[in-house]
Structure formats: C-alpha cells, structure tokens
matplotlib code that plots the C-alpha trace (Angstrom):
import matplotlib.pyplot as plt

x = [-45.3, -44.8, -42.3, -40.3, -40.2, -39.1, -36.6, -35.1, -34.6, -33.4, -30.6, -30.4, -29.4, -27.4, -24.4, -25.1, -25.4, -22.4, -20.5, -16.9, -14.9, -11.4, -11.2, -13.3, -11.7, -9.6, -5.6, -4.8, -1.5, -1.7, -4.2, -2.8, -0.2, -2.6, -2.3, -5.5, -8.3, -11.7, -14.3, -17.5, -16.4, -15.7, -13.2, -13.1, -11.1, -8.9, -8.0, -7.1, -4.6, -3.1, -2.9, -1.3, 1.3, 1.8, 2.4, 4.8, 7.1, 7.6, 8.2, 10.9, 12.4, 11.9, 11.0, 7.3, 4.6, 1.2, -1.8, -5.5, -9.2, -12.6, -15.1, -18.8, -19.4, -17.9, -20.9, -20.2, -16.5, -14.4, -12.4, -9.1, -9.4, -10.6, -7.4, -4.6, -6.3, -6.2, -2.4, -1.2, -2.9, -1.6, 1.7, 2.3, 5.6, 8.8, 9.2, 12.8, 11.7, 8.4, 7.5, 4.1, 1.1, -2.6, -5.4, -8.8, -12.4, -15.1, -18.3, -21.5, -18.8, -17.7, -14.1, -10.8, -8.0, -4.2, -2.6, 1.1, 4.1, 6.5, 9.1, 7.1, 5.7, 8.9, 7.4, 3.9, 2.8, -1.0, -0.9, 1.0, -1.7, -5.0, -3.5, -3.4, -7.1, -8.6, -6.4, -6.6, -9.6, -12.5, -13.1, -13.4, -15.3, -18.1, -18.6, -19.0, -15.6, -14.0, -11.6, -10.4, -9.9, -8.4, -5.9, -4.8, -4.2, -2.0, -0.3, 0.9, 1.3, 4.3, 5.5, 6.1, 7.8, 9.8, 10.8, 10.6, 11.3, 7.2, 6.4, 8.5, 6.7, 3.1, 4.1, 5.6, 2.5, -0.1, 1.6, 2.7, -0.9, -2.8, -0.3, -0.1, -3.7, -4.0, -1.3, -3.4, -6.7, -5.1, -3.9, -6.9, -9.3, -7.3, -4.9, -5.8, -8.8, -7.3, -4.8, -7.9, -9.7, -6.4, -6.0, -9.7, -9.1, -6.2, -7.7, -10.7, -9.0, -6.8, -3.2, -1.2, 1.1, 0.0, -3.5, -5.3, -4.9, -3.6, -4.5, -2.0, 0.7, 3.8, 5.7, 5.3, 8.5, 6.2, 3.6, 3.7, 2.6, -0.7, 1.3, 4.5, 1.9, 0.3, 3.3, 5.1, 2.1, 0.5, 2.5, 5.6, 3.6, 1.5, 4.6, 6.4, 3.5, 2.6, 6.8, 7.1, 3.4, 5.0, 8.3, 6.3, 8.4, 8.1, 8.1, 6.7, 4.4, 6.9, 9.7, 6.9, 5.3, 9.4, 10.0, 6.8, 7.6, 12.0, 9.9, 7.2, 10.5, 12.0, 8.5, 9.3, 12.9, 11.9, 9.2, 12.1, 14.3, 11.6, 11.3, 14.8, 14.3, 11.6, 14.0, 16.9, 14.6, 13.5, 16.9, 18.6, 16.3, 16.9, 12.9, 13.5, 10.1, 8.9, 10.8, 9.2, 5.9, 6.3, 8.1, 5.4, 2.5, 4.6, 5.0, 1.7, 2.6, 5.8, 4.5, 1.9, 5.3, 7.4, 4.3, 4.0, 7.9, 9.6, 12.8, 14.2, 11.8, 11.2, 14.3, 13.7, 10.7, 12.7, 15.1, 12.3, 11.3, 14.5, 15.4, 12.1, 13.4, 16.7, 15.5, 13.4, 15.9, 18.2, 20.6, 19.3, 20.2, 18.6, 16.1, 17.1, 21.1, 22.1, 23.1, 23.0, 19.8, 19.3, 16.2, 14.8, 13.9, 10.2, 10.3, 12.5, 9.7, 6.8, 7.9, 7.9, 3.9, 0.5, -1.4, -3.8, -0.5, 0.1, -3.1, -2.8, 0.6, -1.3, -4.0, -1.3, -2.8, -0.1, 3.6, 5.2, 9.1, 10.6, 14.0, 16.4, 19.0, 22.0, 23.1, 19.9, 17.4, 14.9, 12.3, 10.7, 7.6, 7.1, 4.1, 3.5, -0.6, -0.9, -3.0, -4.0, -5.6, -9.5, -9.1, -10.4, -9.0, -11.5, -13.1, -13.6, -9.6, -8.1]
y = [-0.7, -0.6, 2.3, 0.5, -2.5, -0.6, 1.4, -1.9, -3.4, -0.2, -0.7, -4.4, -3.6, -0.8, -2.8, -4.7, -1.7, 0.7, 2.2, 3.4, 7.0, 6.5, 7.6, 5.1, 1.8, 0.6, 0.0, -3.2, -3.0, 0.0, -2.4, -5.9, -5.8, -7.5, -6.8, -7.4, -4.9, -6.8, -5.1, -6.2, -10.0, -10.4, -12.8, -16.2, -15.7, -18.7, -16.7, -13.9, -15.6, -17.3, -14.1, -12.8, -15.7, -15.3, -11.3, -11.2, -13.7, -11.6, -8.6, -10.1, -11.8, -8.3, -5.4, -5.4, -4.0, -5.3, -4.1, -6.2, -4.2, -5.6, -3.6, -4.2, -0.7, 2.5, 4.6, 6.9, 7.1, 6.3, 3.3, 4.3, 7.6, 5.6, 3.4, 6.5, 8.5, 5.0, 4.0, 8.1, 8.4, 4.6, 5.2, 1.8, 0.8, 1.9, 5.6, 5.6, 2.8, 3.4, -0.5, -0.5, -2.2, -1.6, -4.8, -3.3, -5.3, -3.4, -6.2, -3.8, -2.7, -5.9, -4.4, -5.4, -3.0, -3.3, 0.5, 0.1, 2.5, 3.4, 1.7, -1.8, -0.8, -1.9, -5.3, -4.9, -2.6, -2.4, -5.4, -8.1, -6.8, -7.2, -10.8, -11.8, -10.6, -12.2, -15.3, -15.7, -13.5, -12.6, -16.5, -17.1, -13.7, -14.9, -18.2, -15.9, -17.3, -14.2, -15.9, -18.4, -15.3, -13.0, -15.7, -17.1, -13.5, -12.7, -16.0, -15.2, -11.4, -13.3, -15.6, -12.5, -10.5, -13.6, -13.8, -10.9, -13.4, -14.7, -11.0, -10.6, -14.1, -12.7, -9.5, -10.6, -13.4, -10.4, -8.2, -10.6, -11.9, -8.5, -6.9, -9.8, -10.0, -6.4, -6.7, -9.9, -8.2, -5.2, -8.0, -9.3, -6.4, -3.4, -5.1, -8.7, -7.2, -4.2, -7.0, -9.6, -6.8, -5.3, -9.4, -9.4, -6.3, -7.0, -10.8, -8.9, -6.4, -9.2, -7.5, -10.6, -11.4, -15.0, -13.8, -15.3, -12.8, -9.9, -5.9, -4.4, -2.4, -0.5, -1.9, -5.8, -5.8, -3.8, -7.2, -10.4, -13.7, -14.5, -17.0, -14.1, -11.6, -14.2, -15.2, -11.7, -9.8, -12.6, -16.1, -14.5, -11.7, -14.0, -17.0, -13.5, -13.3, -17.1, -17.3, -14.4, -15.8, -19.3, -18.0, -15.9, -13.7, -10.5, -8.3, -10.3, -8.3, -6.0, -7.6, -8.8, -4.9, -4.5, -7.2, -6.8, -2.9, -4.1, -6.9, -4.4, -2.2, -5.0, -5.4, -1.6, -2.1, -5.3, -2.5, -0.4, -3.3, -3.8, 0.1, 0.1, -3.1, -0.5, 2.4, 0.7, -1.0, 2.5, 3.7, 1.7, 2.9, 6.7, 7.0, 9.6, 10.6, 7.2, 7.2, 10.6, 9.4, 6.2, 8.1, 10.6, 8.0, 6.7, 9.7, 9.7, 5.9, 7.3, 10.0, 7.9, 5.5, 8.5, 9.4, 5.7, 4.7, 8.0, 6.4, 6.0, 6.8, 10.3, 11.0, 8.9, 10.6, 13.9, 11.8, 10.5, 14.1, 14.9, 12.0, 12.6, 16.2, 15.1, 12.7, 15.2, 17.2, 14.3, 15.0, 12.8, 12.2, 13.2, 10.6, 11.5, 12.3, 11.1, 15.0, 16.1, 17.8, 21.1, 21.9, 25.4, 27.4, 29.1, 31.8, 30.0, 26.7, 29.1, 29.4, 25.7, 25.5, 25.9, 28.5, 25.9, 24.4, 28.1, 28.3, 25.0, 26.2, 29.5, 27.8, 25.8, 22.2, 21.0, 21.8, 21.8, 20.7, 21.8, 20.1, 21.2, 19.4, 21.2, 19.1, 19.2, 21.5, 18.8, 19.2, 17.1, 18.4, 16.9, 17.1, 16.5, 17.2, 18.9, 15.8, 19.2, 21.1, 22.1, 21.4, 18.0, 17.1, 18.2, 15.2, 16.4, 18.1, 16.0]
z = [53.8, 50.0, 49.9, 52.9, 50.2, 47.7, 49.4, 50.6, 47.3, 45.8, 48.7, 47.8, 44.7, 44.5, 45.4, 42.6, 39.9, 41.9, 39.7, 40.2, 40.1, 40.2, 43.7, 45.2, 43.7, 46.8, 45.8, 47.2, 46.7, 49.8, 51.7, 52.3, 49.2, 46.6, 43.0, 42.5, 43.1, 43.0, 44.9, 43.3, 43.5, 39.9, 40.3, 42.7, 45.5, 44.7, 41.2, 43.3, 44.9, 42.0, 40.3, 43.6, 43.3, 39.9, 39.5, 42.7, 41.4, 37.7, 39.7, 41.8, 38.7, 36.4, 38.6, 36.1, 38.1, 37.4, 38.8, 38.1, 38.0, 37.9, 38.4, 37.8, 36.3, 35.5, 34.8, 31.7, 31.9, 28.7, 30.0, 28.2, 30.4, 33.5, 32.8, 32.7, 35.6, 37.6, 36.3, 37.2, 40.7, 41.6, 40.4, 39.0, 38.3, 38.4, 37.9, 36.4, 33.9, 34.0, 33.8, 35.1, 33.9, 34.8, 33.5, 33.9, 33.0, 33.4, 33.4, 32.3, 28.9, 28.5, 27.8, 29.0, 28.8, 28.6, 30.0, 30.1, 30.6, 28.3, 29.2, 28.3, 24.9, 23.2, 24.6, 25.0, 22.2, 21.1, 18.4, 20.9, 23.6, 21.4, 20.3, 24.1, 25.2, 21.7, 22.0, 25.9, 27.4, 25.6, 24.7, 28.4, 28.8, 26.7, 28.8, 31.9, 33.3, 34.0, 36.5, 33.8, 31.0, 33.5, 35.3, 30.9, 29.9, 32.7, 32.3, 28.6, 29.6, 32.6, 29.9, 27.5, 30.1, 30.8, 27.6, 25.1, 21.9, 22.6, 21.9, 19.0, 17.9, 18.2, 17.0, 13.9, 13.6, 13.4, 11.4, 8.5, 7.9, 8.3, 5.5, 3.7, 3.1, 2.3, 0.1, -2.0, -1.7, -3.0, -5.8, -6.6, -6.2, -8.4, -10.4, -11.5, -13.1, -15.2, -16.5, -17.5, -19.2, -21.3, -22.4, -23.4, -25.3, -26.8, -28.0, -29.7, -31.5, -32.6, -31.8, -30.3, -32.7, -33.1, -33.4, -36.7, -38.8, -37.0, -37.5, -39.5, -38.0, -38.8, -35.6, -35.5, -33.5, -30.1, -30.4, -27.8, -28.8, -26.7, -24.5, -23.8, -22.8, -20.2, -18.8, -18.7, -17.1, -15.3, -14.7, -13.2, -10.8, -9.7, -9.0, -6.9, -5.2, -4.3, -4.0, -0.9, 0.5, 0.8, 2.4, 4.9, 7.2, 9.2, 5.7, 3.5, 1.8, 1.5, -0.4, -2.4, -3.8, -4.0, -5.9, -8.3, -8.8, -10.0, -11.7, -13.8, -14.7, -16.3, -18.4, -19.3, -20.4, -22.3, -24.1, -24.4, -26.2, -28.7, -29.3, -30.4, -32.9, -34.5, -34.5, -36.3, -38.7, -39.7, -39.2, -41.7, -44.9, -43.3, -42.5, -39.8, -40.2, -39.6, -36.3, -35.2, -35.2, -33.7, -30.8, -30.9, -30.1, -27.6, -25.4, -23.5, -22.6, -21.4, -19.4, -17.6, -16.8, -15.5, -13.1, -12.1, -11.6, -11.0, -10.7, -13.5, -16.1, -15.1, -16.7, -19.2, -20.5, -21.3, -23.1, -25.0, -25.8, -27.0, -28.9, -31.0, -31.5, -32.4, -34.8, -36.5, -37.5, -38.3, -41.5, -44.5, -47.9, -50.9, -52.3, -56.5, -55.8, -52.4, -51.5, -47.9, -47.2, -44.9, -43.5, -44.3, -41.2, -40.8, -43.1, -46.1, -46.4, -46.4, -50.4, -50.9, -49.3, -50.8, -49.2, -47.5, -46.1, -44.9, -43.0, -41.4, -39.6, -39.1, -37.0, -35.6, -36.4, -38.4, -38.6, -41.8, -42.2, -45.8, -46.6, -49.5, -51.3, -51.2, -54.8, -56.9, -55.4, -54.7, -51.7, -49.8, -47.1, -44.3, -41.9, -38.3, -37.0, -33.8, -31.7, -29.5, -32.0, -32.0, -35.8, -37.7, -41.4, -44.4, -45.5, -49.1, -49.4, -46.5]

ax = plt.figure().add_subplot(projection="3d")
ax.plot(x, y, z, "-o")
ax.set_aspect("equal")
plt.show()
C-alpha cells in the first residue's frame, strides 16, 4: 500500500515538474492554427485567445510571424539555444524576409526570451527588446500574472511593428541615458578629481598669478589668475557638459566628449598664445639662450599633449623640437661691439673650456656652446645640462 501511494503521487506530479525537449512542445500553429503554444496551462485561456486575436491581425496587416511559448520547465537546456533550435525546426516566419518572431517563458527560470529573425532586428534589436520585457513583462511576472505580462509585452511588440518610429523612440530613450551616464561618471570619477587636486596644488605652492605673494618665476606671462584657471578648466567643461545633458538627443554624449576634446585644444592654443608673449619678451633683448630653456622644460608637457591629442599637436611637437634647435643656434650680436657672432663647432670651443668643462661634455652631462665675435674676438660659453644624465652638480665646485 505505501509504494502504490507513492507511485501515484510521483504520477501526480510529474505533470507538474515535466520538462520539455524541443521535440515534444506541440506547434499550435500545425494543430488548430494558434500562435500560442501553452501546454502546461501557463496562461488563461481567455489570454490565449486575445493573444490569438491580436498576432493574426499584425500578420495580415505586415506579414510578422509571431509565435508564443510557455513552458513550465526546460530541464538543463540553455534557453537561448532552446529558443533557435525551436524558431529553426518551426520555421517561423517568412523565409525570403525572414520576419519571424519566437516569445518563449520558461516558469522554473523565470526568463522570458525575445528570438527574432534577421530581417526584424533593424526593428527589434536586443536594447528595444529588453526595454519591452523590463517595462511590460517582468513587473507582471513578479505578481504571478503571467497572462497580464505576456498579453502587455505582446501589445507594445504589435504597436512597434505597427509603427517602427515607437522602436526608434525606445531605442534612442535607452541608448541616450546609458551613455550619457557613463559619459558623467566617467566626468566625475577620472577627471573632476585630477582637476581639483592640480587647483589644490597650484593654491599651495602659490603659482596663480593673483596669489599673495607669488613664487618667483622667469615666465609670468604662462600664469592664470585663480578665477581664469577656474573658469578655463572647470566653469566652461562643466557648462558643455550640463549644456548637451539639457539638450538630450540620440548622441548626446557624444557631441559632448567632441565638443570638450575641440574645447581642451583651445585651452592648449591659449598655452601656446602665452608661450609666444615669453618668446618675444626674450626675443627682443636677443636672450636666445633664455628661449632655449624655457622651450626645453616645456617639451615633456608637449609630448604628453602630442600622445593625448594626436591631431594636431603631434606635429606640433617636432616643431617644437626644432624651433628649440633653431633658436640655439640663432645669430646674435656681440654683447661689447654689436659684431655678428659665429658659433665654434666641437673641436674649435674645446680651446675656449676649462678642462672640468672638458670632462663634463666628455661624460655627456652638460653640452657646452662657445660663440666668437667675428669684430673683437670676445666669447661667450654657454651651457645646456643633460636632464638624462646619471651625473649630479658638485656641491663644493658647482
């Protein structure tokens, strides 16, 4: 008696634990031309028929096959794969425009899935599709009314087929907020904070030019006032940003970084105006030197630039190279008689050095330039420190 009890509830309940193969869930469609397949009862029978109603009349109007699964369980199968092997063996849809759409839920998973053809991604892809079930389904899923969830999602699904504008609408909706936030959080996150610290350190060292009394420097004309620097690196960026969030649109974000990166070049060329202000000042009492080593602690900023905006400071950077090159061997005029100068090559200026002078080009830690007045035979040394070199300055003979 107690294993003829237990083998009748085993049989009681396996209809309520069956799982499915692919074989064995019945195509509707074949049987009495339903587009719904519900064989565990999922779905009220009144839903069925609306459903019926209501997929019959969008393939009439746009030749859009639908087909609708429930289905208790599934066992172990991936439902993605369960989904293709069901959509290729049912054939759903038309096969020149391969328009077909297959809706499975599988209960035990609690997982709906959208498989559709090519020929509806255009309308249908994967963000419009996850919009629907999250907007439509799953809220209904979770109250147990599966009829409700199914018979809403199906509803947008006809009124986006309908009309493809409503997918464009959802589509565009998704993707504008998702990159959009990224794009702040990216903001906010990396950049916002590398801009508060440089401000910090830039107050504390005192280099604004409207600090109270500011470091000395030989280049006043490269300094901000506290308020320029704020407004330059942080009001305007952050007005682009609230400007592009406020206009919204399907690219927002991007116009924004686009905007922002034409915006940060201008910062550049604005550094570049006031590099020029520091060359002429130099320029006009012939301190060529001066203007060689001012270009010279520029060029590491410069390269980091040229890997950061390629285009146009890439070439810029070469230019900058050469410029400081050009400079250093700039004609000048003699200090005591106005004559032109020549500079001596290698082997002449060796003459004109001490031999400590000598063994510093020798190691290669500083470079020696030697020029010669053509008029009165007056010299003048000048010398450029290798930043690279393994070698620190004596700090008895300097």
């Amino acid at each position: 008696m107690r294993y003829l009890t237990l083998l009748l509830l085993v049989c009681l309940s396996a209809p309520l634990t069956a799982q499915h193969t692919v074989e064995s869930v019945p195509n509707q469609k074949l049987i009495n031309g339903s587009y719904v397949s519900d064989p565990d009862g999922i779905l009220g029978a009144g839903t069925v028929a609306q459903i019926d109603t209501l997929l019959r009349s969008l393939e009439k109007r746009t030749t859009v096959q639908v087909a609708v699964v429930a289905l208790q369980s599934i066992g172990d199968y991936d439902d993605f794969g369960f989904a293709q092997e069901l959509f290729d063996n049912w054939g759903i849809g038309n096969k020149e425009n391969d328009n077909g759409m297959l809706v499975l839920l599988v209960k035990d998973k609690h997982t709906i899935h959208f498989h559709t053809g090519y020929g509806l991604e255009g309308v249908l892809p994967d963000v419009v599709c996850k919009r629907i079930q999250r907007d439509y389904m799953v809220p209904e899923f979770r109250k147990d009314n599966y009829s409700g969830g199914m018979l809403a999602g199906l509803q947008e699904v006809n009124r986006i087929l309908s009309d493809p504008g409503h997918a464009e609408e959802l589509k565009t909706s998704e993707s504008e907020v998702s990159a959009w936030v990224g794009f702040v959080i990216f903001l906010s996150v990396f950049l916002a904070p590398v801009f508060l610290v440089v401000f910090i350190v830039k107050s504390v060292r005192k280099t604004f030019s409207d600090s109270g009394n500011p470091r000395h420097t030989d280049y006043p004309e490269m300094r901000l006032s506290r308020w320029s620097w704020l407004l330059e690196f942080i009001g305007i960026p952050v007005a682009i940003v609230a400007l592009f969030g406020v206009r919204g649109g399907e690219d927002a974000a991007g116009l924004a970084f686009l905007a922002l990166y034409f915006y940060f070049m201008f910062t550049l060329f604005h550094r570049l105006w006031r590099s020029k202000k520091v060359i002429r000042r130099f320029l006009a009492t012939q301190e060529y030197y001066e203007i060689v080593e001012f270009l010279r602690k520029d060029q590491w900023y410069w390269f980091f630039v040229a890997l950061i905006f390629p285009i146009p400071f890439a070439l810029y950077f070469f230019y900058h190279l050469a410029r400081k090159r050009m400079y250093r061997n700039h004609p000048r005029k003699c200090k005591q008689c106005q004559g032109n100068m020549r500079k001596l090559d290698e082997k002449s200026d060796d003459e004109y050095l001490s031999e400590a002078q000598r063994v510093e080009e020798k190691l290669r830690s500083v470079d020696y330039d030697v020029w010669k007045c053509e008029a009165c035979g007056s010299i003048e040394v000048w010398f450029y420190l290798n930043r690279h070199s393994k070698y620190e300055s004596c700090p008895k003979c300097k």
